[in-house]
C-alpha positions in Angstrom: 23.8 10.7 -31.1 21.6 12.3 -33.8 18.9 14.8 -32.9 15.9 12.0 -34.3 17.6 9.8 -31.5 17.7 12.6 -29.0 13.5 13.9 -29.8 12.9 9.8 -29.4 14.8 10.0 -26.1 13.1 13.0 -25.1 9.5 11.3 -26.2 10.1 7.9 -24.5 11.2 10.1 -21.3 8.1 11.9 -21.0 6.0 9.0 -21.5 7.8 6.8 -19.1 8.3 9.3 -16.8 4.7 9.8 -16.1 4.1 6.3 -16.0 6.7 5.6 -13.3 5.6 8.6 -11.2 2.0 6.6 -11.3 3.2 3.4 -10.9 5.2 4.5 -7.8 2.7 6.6 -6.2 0.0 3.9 -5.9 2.5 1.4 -4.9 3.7 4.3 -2.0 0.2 4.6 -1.3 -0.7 0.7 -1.1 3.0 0.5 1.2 1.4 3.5 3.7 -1.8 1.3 4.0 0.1 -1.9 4.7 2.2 0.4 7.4 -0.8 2.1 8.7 -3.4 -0.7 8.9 -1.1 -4.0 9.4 1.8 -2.8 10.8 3.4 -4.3 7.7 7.0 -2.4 6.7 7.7 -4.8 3.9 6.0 -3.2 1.3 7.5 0.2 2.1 11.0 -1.2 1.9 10.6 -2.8 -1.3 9.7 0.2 -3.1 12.9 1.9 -1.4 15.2 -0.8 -2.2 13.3 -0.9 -6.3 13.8 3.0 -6.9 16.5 4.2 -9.3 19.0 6.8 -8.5 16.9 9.6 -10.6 13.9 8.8 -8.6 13.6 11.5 -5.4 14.3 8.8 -3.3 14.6 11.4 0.0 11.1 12.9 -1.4 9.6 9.4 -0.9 11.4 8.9 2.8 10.2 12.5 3.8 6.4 11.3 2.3 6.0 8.1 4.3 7.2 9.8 7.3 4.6 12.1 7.0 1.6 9.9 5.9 2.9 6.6 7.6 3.4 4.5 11.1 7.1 4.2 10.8 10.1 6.1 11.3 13.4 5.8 9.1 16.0 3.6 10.2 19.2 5.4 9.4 21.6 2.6 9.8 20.4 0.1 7.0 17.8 3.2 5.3 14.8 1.1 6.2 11.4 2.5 7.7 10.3 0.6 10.9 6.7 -0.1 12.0 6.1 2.6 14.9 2.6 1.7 16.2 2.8 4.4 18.5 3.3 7.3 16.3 1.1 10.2 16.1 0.1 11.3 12.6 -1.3 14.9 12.1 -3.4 16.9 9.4 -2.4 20.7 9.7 -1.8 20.0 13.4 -4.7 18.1 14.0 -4.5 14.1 14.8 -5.6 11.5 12.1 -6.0 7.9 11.9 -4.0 5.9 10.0 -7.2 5.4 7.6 -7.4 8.7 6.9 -3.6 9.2 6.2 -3.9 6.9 4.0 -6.7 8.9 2.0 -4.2 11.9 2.6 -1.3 10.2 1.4 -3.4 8.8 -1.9 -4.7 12.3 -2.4 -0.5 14.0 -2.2 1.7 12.6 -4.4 5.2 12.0 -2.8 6.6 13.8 -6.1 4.5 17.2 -5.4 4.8 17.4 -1.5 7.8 18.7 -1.3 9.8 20.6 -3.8 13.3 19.4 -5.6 15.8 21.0 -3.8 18.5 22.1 -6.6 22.2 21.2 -5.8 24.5 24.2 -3.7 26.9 25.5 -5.5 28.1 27.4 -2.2 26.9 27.1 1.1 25.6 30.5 3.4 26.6 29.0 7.2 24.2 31.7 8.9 21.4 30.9 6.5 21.8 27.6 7.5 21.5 28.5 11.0 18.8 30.7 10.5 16.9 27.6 8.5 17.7 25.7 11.5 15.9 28.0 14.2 13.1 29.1 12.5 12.6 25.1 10.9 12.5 24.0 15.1 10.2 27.5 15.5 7.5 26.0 13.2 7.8 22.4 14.3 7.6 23.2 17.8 4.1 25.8 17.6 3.0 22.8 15.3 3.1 21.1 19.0 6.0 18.7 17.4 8.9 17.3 19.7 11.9 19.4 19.2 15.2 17.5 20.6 18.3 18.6 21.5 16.6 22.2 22.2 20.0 23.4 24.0 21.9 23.5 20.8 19.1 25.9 19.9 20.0 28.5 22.4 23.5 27.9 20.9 22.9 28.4 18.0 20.9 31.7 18.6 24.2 33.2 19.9 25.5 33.4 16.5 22.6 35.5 15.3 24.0 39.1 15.4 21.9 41.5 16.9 19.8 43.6 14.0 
C-alpha cells in the first residue's frame, strides 16, 4: 500500500464510520421501542446478529440492558422479552416510553467507555472491582446475587 491508498482508507473510514455509528444507533433505538412497547425481541436480535467484529458489540448488549425489557440470553447471545423488568433513571423507575426517549437521547457507543485490552491482569484489583461494583449496585437498590461469595471475597482484602 501507498500512502494516497492509506489517506483514502483513512477518509472513507471516517466517513463510514460516522455513518454506521448513526445508522446503528437509530436502528438500536427503534429495537428498544419494539422491546419496550411490543414485547418484540426480533428487532434487537437482528441488529446483534448484522454487527461486524469492530463494532462494540458488548457496548450494545450492555445498552439494551439498560434502556430495554429483555435480559441477555447467554447460551445462543440473544436478548429475551422480560415484561417484568424494572427500568430505572439514576435509581428512579421509568416506563418503557420514556427509556425509549433515554435510550434515543445516549448513544450505545458513548455510554460506556472502550475498555482497552489487558496486557496483565491485577487479581486484587479485580476483587476490589468486584466489591465495590456489588457496593454501588446494591445502594442503587439493584439485586445483588450470590452475596455469600462477597463476604468471601472480602477475606482476601488485607487489612490497611
Amino acid at each position: 500500500m501507498e500512502m494516497k491508498q492509506f489517506d483514502k482508507n483513512i477518509k472513507a473510514i471516517k466517513s463510514t464510520g460516522g455513518k454506521l455509528d448513526t445508522l446503528i444507533h437509530e436502528s438500536a433505538v427503534f429495537a428498544v421501542e419494539q422491546l419496550n412497547l411490543h414485547g418484540n425481541n426480533g428487532a434487537a436480535n437482528r441488529l446483534l446478529s448484522a454487527l461486524n467484529k469492530s463494532s462494540r458489540k458488548e457496548a450494545l448488549y450492555v445498552w439494551f440492558n439498560d434502556f430495554a425489557l429483555c435480559k441477555r440470553n447467554h447460551k445462543d447471545n440473544t436478548l429475551d422479552y422480560s415484561k417484568n423488568k424494572k427500568l430505572e433513571n439514576d435509581g428512579a423507575p421509568i416506563s418503557g416510553e420514556d427509556a425509549v426517549l433515554l435510550a434515543d437521547a445516549t448513544p450505545f457507543y458513548e455510554y460506556t467507555k472502550e475498555i482497552a485490552p489487558a496486557s496483565s491482569y491485577d487479581v486484587m484489583k479485580g476483587i476490589k472491582a468486584i466489591l465495590n461494583r456489588a457496593k454501588k449496585m446494591h445502594a442503587d437498590g439493584k439485586t445483588v446475587e450470590h452475596e455469600e461469595l462477597l463476604a468471601k471475597l472480602k477475606e482476601f482484602i488485607p487489612a490497611e
